[in-house]
mmCIF file as gemmi writes it, N, C-alpha and C atoms, coordinates in Angstrom:
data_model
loop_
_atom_site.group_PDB
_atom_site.id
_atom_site.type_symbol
_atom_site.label_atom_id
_atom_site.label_alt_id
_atom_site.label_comp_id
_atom_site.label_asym_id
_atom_site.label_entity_id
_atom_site.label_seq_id
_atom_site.pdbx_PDB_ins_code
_atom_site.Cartn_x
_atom_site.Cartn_y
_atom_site.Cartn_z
_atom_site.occupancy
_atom_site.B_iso_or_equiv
_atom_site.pdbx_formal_charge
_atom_site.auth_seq_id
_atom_site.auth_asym_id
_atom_site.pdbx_PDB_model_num
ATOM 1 N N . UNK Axp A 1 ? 83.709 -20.911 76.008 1 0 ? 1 A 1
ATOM 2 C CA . UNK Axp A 1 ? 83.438 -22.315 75.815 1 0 ? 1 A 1
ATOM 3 C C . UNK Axp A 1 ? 84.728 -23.006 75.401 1 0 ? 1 A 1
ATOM 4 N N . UNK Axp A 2 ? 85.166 -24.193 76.129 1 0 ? 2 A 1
ATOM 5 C CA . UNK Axp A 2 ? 86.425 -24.814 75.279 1 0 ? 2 A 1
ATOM 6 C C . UNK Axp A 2 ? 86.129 -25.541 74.47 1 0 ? 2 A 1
ATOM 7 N N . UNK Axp A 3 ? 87.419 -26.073 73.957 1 0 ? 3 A 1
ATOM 8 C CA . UNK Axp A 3 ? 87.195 -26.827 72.824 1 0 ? 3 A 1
ATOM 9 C C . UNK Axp A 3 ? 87.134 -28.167 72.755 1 0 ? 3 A 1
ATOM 10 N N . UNK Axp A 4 ? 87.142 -28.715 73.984 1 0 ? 4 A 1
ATOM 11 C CA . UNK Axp A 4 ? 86.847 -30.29 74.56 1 0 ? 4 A 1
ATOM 12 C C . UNK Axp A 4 ? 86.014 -30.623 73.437 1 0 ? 4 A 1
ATOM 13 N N . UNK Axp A 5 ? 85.975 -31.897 73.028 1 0 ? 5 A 1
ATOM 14 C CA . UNK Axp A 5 ? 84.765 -32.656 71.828 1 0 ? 5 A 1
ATOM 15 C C . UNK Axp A 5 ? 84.248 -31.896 70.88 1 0 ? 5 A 1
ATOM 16 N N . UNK Axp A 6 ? 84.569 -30.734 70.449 1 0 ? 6 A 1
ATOM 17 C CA . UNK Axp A 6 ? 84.401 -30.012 69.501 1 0 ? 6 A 1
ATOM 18 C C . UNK Axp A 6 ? 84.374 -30.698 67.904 1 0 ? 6 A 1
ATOM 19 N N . UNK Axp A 7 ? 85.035 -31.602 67.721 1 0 ? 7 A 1
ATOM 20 C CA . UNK Axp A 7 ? 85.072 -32.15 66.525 1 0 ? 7 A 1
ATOM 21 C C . UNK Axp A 7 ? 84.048 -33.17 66.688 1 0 ? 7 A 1
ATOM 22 N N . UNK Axp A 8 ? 82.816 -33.172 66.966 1 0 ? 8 A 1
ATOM 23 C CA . UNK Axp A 8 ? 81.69 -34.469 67.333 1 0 ? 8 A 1
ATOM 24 C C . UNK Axp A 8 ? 80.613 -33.625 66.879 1 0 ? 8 A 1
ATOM 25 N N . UNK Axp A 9 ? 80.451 -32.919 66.408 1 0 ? 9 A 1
ATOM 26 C CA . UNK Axp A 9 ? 79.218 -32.171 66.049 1 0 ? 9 A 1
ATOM 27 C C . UNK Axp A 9 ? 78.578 -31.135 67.153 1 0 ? 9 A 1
ATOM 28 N N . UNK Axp A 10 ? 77.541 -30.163 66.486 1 0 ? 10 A 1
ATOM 29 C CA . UNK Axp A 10 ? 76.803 -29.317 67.361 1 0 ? 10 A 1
ATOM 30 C C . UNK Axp A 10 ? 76.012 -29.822 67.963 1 0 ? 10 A 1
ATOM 31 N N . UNK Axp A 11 ? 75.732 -31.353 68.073 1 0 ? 11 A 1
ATOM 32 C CA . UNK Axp A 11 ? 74.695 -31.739 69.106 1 0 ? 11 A 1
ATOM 33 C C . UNK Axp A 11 ? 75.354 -32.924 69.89 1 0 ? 11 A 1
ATOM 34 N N . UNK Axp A 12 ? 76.376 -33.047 70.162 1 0 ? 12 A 1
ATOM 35 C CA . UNK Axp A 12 ? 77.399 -33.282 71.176 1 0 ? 12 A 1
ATOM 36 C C . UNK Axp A 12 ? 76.953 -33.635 72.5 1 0 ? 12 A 1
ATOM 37 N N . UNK Axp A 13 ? 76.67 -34.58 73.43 1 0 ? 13 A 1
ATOM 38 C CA . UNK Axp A 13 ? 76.251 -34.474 74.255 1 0 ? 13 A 1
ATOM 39 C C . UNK Axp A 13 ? 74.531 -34.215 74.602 1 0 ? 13 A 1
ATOM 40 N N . UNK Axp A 14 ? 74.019 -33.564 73.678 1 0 ? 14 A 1
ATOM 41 C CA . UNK Axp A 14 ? 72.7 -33.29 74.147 1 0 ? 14 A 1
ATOM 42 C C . UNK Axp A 14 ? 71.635 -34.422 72.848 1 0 ? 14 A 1
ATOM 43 N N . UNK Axp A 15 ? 70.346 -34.263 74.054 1 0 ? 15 A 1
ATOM 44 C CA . UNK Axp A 15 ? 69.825 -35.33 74.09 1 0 ? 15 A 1
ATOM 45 C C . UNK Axp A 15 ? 68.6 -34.613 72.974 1 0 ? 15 A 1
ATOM 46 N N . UNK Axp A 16 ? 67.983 -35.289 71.489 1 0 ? 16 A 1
ATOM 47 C CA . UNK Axp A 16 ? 67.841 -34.662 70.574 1 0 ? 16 A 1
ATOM 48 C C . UNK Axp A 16 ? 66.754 -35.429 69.71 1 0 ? 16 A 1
ATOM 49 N N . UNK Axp A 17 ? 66.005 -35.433 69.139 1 0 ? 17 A 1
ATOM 50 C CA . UNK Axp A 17 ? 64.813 -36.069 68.365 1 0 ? 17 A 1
ATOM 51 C C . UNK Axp A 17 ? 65.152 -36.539 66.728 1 0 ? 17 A 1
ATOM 52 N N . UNK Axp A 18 ? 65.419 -37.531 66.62 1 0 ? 18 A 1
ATOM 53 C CA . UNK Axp A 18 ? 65.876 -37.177 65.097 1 0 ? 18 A 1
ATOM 54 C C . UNK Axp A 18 ? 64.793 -37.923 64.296 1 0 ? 18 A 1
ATOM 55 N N . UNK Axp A 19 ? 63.964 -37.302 63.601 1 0 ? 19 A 1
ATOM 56 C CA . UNK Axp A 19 ? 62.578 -37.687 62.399 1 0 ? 19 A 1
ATOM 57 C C . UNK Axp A 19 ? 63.765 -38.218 61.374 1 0 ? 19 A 1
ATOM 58 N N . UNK Axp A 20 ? 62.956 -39.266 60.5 1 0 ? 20 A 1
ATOM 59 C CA . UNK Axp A 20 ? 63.791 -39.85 59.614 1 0 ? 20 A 1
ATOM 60 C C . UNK Axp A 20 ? 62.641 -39.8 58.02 1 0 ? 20 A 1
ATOM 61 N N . UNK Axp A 21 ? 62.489 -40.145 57.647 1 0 ? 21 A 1
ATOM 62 C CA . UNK Axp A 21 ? 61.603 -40.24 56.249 1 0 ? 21 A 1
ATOM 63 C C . UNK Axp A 21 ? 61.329 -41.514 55.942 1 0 ? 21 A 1
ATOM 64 N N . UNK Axp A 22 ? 61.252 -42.229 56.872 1 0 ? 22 A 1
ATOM 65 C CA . UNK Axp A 22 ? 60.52 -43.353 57.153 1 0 ? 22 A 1
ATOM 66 C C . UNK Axp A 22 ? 59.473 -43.339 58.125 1 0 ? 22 A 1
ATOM 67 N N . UNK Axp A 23 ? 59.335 -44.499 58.881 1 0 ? 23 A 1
ATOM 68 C CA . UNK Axp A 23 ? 58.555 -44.502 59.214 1 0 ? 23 A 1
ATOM 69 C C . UNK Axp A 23 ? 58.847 -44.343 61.502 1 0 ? 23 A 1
ATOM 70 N N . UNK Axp A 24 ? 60.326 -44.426 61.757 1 0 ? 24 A 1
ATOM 71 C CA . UNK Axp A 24 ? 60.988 -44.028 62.755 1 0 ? 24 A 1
ATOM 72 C C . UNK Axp A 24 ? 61.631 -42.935 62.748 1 0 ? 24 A 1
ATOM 73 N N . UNK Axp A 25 ? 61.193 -42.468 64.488 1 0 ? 25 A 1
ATOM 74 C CA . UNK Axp A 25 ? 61.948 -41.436 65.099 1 0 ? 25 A 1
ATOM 75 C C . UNK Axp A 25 ? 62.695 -41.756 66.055 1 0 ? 25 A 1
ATOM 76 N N . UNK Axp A 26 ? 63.83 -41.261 66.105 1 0 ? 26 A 1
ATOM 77 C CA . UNK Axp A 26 ? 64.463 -41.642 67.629 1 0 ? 26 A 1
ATOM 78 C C . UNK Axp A 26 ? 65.175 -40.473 68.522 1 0 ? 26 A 1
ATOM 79 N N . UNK Axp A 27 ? 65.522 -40.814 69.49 1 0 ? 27 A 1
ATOM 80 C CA . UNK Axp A 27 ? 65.376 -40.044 70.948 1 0 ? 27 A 1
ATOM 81 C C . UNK Axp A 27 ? 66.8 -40.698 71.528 1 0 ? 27 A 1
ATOM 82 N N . UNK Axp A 28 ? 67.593 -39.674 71.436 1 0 ? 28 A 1
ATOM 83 C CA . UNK Axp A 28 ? 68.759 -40.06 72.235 1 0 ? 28 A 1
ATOM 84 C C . UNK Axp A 28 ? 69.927 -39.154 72.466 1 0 ? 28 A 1
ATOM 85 N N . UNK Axp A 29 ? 70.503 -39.599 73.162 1 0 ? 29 A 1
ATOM 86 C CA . UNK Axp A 29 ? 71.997 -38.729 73.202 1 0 ? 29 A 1
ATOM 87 C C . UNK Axp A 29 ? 73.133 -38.753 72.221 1 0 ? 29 A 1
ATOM 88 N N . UNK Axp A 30 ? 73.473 -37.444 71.881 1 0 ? 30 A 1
ATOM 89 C CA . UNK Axp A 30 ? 74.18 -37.338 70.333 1 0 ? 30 A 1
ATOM 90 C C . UNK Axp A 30 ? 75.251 -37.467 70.912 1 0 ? 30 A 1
ATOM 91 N N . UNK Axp A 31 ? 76.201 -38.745 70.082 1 0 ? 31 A 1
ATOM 92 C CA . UNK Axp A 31 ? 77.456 -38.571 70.772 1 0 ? 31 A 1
ATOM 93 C C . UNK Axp A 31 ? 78.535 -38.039 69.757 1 0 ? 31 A 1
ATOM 94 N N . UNK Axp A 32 ? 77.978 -38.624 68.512 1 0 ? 32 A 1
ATOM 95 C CA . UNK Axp A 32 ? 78.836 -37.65 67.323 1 0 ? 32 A 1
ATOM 96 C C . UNK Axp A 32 ? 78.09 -37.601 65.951 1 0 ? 32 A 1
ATOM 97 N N . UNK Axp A 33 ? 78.86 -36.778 64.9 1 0 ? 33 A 1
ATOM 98 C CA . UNK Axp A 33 ? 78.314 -36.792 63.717 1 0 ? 33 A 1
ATOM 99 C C . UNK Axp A 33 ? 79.52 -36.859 62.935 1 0 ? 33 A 1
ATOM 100 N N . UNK Axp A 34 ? 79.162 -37.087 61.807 1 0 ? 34 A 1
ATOM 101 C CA . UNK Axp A 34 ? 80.132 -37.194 60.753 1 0 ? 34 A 1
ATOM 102 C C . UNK Axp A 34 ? 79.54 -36.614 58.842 1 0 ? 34 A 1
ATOM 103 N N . UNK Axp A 35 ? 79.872 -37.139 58.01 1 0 ? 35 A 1
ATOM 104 C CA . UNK Axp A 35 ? 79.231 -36.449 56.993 1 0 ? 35 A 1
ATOM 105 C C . UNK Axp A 35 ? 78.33 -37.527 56.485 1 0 ? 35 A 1
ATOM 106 N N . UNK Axp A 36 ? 78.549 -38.845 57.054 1 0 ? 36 A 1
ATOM 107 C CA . UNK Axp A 36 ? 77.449 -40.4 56.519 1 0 ? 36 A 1
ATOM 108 C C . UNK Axp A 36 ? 76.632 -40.225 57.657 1 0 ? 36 A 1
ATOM 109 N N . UNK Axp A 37 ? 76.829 -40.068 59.256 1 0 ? 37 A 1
ATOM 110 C CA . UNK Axp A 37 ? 75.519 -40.729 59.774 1 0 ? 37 A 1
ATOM 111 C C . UNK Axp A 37 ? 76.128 -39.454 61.368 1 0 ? 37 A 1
ATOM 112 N N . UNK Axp A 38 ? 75.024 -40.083 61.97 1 0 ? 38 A 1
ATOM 113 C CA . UNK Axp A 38 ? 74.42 -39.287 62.869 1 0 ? 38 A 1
ATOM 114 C C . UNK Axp A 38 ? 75.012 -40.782 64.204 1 0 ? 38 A 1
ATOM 115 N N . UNK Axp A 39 ? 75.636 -40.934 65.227 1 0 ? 39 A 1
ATOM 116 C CA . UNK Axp A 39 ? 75.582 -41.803 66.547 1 0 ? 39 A 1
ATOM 117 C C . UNK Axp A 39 ? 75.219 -41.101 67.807 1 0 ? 39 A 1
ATOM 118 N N . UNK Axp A 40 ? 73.871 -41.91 67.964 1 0 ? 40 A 1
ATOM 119 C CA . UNK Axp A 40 ? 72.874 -41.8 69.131 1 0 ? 40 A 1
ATOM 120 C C . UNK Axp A 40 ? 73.615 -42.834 70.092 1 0 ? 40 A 1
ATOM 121 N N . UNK Axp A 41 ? 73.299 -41.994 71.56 1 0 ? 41 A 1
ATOM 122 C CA . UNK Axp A 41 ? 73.545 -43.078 72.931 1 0 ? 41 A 1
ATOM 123 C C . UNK Axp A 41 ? 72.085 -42.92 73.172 1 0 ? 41 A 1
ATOM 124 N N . UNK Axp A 42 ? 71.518 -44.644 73.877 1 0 ? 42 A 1
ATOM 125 C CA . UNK Axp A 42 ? 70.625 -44.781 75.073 1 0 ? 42 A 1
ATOM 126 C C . UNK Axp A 42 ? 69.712 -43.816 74.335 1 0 ? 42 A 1
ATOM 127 N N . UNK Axp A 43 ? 69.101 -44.468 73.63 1 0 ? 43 A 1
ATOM 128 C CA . UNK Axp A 43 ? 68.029 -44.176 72.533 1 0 ? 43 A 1
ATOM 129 C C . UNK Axp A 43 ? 66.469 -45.031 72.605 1 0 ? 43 A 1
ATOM 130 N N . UNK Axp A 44 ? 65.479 -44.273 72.602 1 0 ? 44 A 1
ATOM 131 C CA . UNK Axp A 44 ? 64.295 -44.857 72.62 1 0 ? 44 A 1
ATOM 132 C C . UNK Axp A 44 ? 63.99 -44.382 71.188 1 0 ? 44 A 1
ATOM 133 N N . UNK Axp A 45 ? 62.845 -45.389 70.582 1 0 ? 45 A 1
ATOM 134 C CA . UNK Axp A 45 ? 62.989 -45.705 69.202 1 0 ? 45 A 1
ATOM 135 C C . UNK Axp A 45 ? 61.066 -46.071 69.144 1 0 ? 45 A 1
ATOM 136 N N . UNK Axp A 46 ? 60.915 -45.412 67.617 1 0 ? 46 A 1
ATOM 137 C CA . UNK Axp A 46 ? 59.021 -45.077 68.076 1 0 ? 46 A 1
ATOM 138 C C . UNK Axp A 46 ? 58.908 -45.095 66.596 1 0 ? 46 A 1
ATOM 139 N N . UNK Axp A 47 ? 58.106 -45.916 66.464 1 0 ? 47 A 1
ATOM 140 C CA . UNK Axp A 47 ? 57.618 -46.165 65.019 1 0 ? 47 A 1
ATOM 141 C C . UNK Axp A 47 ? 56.527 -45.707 64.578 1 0 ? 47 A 1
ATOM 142 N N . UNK Axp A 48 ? 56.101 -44.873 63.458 1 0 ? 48 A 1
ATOM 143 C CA . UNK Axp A 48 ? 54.678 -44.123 63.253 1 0 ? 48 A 1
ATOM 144 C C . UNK Axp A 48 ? 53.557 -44.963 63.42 1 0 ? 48 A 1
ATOM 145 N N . UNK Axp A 49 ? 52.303 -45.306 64.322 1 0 ? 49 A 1
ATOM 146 C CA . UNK Axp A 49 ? 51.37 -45.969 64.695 1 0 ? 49 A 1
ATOM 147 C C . UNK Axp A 49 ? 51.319 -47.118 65.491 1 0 ? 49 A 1
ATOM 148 N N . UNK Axp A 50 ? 53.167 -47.079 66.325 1 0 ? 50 A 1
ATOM 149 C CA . UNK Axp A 50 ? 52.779 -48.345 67.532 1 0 ? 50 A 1
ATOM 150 C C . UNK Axp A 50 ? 52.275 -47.683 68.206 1 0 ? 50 A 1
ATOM 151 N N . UNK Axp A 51 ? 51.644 -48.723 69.402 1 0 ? 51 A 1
ATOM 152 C CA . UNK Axp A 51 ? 50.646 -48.276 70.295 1 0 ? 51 A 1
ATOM 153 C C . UNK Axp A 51 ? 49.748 -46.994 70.278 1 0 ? 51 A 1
ATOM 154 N N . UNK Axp A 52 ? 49.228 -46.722 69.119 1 0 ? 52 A 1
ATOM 155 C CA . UNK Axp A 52 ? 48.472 -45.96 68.412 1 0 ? 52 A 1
ATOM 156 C C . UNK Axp A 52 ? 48.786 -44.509 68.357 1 0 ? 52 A 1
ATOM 157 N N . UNK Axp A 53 ? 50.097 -44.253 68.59 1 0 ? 53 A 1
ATOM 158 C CA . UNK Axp A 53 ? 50.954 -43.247 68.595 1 0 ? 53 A 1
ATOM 159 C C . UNK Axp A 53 ? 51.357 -42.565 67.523 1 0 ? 53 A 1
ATOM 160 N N . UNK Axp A 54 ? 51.224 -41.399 66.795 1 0 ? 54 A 1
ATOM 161 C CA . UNK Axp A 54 ? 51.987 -40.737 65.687 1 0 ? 54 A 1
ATOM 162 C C . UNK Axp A 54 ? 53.342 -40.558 66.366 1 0 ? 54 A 1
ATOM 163 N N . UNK Axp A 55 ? 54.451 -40.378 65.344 1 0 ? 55 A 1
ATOM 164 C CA . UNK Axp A 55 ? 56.18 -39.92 65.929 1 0 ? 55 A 1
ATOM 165 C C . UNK Axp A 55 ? 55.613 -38.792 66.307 1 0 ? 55 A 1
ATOM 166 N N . UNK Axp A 56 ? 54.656 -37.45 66.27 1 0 ? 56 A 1
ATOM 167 C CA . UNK Axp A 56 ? 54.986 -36.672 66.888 1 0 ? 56 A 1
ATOM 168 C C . UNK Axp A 56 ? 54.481 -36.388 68.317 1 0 ? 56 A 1
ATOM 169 N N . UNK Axp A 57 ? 53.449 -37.131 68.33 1 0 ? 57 A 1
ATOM 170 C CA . UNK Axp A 57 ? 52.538 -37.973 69.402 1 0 ? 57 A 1
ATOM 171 C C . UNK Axp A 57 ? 53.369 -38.388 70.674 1 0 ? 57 A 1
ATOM 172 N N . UNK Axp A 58 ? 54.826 -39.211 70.455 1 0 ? 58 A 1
ATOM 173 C CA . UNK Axp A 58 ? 55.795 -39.923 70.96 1 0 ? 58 A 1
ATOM 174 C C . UNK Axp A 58 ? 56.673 -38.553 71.33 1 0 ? 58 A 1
ATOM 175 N N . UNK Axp A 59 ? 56.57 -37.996 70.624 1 0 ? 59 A 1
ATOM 176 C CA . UNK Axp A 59 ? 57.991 -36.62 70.751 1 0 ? 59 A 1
ATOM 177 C C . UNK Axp A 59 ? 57.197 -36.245 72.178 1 0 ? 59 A 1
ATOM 178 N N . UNK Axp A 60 ? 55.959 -35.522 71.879 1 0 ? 60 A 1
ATOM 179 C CA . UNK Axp A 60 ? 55.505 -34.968 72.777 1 0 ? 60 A 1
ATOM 180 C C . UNK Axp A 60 ? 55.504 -35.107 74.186 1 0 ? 60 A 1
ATOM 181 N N . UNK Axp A 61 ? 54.988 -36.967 74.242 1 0 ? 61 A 1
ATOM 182 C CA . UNK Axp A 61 ? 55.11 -37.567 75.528 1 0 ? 61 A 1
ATOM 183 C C . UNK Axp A 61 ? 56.607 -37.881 75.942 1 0 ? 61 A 1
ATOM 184 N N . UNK Axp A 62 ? 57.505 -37.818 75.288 1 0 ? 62 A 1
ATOM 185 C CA . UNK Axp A 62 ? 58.982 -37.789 75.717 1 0 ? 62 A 1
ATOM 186 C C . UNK Axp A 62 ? 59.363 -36.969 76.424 1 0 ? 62 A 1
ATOM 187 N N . UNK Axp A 63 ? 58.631 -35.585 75.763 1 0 ? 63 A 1
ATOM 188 C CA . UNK Axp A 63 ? 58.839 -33.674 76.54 1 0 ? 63 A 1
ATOM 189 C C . UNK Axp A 63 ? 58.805 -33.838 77.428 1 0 ? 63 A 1
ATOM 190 N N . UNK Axp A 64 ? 57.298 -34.611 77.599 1 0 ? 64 A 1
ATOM 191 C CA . UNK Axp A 64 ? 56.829 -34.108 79.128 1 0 ? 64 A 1
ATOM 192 C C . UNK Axp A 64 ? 57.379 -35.101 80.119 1 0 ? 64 A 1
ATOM 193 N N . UNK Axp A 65 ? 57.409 -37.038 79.67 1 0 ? 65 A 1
ATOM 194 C CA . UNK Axp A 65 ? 57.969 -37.392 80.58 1 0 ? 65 A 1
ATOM 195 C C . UNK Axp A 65 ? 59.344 -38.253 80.89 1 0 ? 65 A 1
ATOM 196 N N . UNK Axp A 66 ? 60.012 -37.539 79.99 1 0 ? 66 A 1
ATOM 197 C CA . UNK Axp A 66 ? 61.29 -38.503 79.442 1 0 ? 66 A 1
ATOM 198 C C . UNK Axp A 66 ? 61.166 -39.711 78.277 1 0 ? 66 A 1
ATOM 199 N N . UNK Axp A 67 ? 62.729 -40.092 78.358 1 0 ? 67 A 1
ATOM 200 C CA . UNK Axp A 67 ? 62.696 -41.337 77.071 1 0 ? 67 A 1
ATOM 201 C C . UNK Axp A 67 ? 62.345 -42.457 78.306 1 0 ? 67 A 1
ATOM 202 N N . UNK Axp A 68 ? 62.71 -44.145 77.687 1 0 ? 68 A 1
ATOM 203 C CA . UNK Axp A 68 ? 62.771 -45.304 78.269 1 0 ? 68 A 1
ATOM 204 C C . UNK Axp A 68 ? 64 -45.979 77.304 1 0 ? 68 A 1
ATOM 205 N N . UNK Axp A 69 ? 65.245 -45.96 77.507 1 0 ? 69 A 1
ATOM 206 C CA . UNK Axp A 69 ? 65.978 -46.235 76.727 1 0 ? 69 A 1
ATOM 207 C C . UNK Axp A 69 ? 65.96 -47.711 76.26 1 0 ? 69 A 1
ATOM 208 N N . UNK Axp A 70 ? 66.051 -48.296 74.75 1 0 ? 70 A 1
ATOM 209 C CA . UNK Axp A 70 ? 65.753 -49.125 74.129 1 0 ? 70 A 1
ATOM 210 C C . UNK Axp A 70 ? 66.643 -49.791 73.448 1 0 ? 70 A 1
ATOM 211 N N . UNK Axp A 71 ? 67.777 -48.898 73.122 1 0 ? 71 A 1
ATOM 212 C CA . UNK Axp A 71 ? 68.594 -49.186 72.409 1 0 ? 71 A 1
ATOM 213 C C . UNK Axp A 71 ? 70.085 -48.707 72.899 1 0 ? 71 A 1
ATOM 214 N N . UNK Axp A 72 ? 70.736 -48.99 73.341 1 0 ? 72 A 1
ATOM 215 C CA . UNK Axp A 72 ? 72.339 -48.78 73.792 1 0 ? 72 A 1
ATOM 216 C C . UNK Axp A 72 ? 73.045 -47.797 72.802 1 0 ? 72 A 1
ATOM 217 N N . UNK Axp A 73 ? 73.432 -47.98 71.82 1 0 ? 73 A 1
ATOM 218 C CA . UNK Axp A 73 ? 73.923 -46.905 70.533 1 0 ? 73 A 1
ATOM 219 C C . UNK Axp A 73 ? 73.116 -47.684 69.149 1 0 ? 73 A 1
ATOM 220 N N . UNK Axp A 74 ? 72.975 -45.999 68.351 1 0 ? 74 A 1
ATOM 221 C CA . UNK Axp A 74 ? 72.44 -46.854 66.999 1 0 ? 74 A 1
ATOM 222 C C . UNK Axp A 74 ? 72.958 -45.067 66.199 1 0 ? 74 A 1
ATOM 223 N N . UNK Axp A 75 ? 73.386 -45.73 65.322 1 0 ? 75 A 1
ATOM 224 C CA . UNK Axp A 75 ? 73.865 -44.96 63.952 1 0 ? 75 A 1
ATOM 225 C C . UNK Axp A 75 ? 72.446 -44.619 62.932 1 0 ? 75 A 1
ATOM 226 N N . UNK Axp A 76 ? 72.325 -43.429 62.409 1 0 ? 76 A 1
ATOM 227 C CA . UNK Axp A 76 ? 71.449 -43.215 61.814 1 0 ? 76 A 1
ATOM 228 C C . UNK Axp A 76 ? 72.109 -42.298 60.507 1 0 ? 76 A 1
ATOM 229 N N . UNK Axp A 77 ? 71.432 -43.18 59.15 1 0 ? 77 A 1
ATOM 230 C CA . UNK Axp A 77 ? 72.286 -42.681 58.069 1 0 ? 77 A 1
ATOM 231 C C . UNK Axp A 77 ? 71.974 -40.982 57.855 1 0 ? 77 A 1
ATOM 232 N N . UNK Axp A 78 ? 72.86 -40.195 57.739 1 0 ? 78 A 1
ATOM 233 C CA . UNK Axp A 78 ? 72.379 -38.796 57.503 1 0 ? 78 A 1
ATOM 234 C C . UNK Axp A 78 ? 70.947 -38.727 56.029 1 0 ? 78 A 1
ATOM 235 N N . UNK Axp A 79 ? 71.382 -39.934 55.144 1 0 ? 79 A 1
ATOM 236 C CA . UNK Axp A 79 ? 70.551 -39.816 54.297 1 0 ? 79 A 1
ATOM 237 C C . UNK Axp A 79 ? 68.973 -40.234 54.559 1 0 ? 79 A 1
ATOM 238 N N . UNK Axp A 80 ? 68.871 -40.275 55.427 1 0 ? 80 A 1
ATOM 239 C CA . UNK Axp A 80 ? 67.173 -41.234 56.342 1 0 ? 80 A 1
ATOM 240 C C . UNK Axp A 80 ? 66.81 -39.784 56.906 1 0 ? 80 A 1
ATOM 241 N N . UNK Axp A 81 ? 68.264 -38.859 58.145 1 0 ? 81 A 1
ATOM 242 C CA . UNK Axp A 81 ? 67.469 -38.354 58.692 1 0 ? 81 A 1
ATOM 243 C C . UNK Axp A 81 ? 66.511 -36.492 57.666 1 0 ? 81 A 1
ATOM 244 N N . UNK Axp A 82 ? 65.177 -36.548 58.305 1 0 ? 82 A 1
ATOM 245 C CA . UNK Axp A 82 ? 64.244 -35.172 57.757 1 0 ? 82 A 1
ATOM 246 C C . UNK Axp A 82 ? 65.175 -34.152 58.978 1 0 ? 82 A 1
ATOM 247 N N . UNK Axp A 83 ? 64.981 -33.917 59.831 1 0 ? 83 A 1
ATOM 248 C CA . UNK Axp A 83 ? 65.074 -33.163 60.862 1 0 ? 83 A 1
ATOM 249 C C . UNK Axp A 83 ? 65.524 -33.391 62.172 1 0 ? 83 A 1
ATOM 250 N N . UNK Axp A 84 ? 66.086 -32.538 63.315 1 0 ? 84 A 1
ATOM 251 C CA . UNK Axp A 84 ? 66.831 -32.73 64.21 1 0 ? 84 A 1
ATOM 252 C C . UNK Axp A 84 ? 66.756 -32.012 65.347 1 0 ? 84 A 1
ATOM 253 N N . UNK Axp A 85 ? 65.958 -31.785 66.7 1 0 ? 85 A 1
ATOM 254 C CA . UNK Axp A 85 ? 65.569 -30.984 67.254 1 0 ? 85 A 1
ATOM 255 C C . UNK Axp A 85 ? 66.166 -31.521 68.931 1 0 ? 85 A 1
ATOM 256 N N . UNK Axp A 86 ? 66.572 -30.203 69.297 1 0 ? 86 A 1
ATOM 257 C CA . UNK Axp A 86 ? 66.726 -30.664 70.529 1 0 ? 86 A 1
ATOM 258 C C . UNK Axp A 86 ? 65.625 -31.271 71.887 1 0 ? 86 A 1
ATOM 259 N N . UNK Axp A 87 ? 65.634 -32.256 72.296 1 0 ? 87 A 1
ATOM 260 C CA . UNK Axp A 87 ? 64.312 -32.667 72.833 1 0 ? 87 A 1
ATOM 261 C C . UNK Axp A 87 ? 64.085 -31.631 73.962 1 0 ? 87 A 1
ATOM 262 N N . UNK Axp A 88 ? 64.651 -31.051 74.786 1 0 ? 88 A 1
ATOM 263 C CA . UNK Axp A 88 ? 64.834 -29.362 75.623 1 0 ? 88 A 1
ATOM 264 C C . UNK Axp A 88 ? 63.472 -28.469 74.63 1 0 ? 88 A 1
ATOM 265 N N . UNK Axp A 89 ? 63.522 -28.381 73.65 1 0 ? 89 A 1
ATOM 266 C CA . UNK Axp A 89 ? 63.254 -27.469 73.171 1 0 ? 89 A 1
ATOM 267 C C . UNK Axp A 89 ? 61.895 -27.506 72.576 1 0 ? 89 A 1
ATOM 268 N N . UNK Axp A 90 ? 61.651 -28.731 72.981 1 0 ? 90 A 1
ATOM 269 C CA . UNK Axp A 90 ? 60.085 -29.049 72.556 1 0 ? 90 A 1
ATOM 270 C C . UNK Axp A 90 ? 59.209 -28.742 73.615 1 0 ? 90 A 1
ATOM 271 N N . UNK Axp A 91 ? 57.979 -28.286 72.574 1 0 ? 91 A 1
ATOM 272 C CA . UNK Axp A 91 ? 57.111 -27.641 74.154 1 0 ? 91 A 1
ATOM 273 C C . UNK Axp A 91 ? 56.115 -28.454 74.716 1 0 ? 91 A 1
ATOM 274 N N . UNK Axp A 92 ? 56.323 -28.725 76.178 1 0 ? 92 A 1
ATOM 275 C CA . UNK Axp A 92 ? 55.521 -29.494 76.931 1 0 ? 92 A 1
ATOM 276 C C . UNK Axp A 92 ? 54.051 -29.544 77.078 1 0 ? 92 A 1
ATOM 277 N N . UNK Axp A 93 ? 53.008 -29.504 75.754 1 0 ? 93 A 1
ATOM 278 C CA . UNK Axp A 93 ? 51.838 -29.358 75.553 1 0 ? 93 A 1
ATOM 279 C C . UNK Axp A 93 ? 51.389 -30.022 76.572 1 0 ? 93 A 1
């Protein structure tokens, strides 16, 4: 593996779920990290009970049929985010 973008974090490029301890999750492409925040590309963004949806409700239907991007870039404070999963890796119930 080289070392191209290596200093951007382990989720670099890939496209990733990040739960927050609020009341949003978001869905996007990691373009870097740092030790304050987390920067998402072309991010869809899901709030616990729109359109009568739980965040994990939203994860799920993302699995199976992609995002709808919503947001161009958005920074997410490391201190908001719970957890961080690659959206690949979620199973297509």
């Amino acid at each position: 593996m080289g070392t191209f973008h290596q200093d951007r974090g382990e989720y670099h490029g890939i496209t990733i779920v990040v739960d927050t301890n609020g009341p949003q999750v978001y869905i996007g492409r990691c373009h870097e990290e740092d030790d304050r925040a987390l920067l998402l590309l072309d991010v869809a963004v899901h709030s616990e009970g729109h359109d009568g949806q739980t965040k994990e409700q939203f994860v799920q239907q993302a699995a199976r049929r992609g995002i709808w991007k919503q947001v161009d870039r958005l920074s997410v404070p490391k201190s908001e985010i719970v957890s961080i999963r690659r959206l690949g890796d979620i199973p297509k119930e």
